[in-house]
C-alpha positions in Angstrom: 10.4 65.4 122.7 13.3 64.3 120.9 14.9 67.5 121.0 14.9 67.8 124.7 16.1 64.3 124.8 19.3 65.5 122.1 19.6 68.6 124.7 19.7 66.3 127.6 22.6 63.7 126.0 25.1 66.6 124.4 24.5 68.6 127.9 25.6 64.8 129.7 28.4 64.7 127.7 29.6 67.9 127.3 29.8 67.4 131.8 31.6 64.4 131.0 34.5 65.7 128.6 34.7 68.7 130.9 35.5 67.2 133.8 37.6 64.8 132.0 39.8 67.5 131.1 40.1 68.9 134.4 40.9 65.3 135.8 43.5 65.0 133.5 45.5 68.6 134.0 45.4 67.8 137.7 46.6 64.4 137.2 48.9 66.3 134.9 50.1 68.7 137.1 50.7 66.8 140.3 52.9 64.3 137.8 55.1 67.6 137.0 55.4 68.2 140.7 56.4 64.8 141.5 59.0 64.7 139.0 60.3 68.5 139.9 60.5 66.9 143.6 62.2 64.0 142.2 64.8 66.2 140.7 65.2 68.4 143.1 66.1 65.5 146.2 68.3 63.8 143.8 70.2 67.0 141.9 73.1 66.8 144.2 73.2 63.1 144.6 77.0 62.5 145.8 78.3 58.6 145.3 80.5 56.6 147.6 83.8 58.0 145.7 82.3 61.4 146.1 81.2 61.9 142.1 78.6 63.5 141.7 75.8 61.6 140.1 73.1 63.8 139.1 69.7 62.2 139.7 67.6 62.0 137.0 68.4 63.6 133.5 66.2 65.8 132.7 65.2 67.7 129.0 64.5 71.6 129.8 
């Protein structure tokens, strides 16, 4: 009995970290896309006296 209860908990938990993990790539990757977006509609960012600005510095 108490081994299908320890089966039952590690199997609950081991859901639980899995999904987790995927949560947090996604979250991970839609934060890269934002920031690549970000970059991307303020790369060529002109001011008023027509110097170029350059959005966002960015580390490659």
């Amino acid at each position: 009995m108490f081994v299908m209860i320890f089966v039952i908990v590690v199997g609950f938990q081991a859901v639980y970290v899995y999904t987790s993990l995927k949560e947090k790539q996604r979250l991970n990757e839609k934060i890269a896309y934002q920031s690549s977006l970000i970059r991307d509609l303020t790369e060529d960012v002109v001011c008023l006296d027509e110097r170029p600005q350059g959005g966002f510095r960015h580390v490659s």
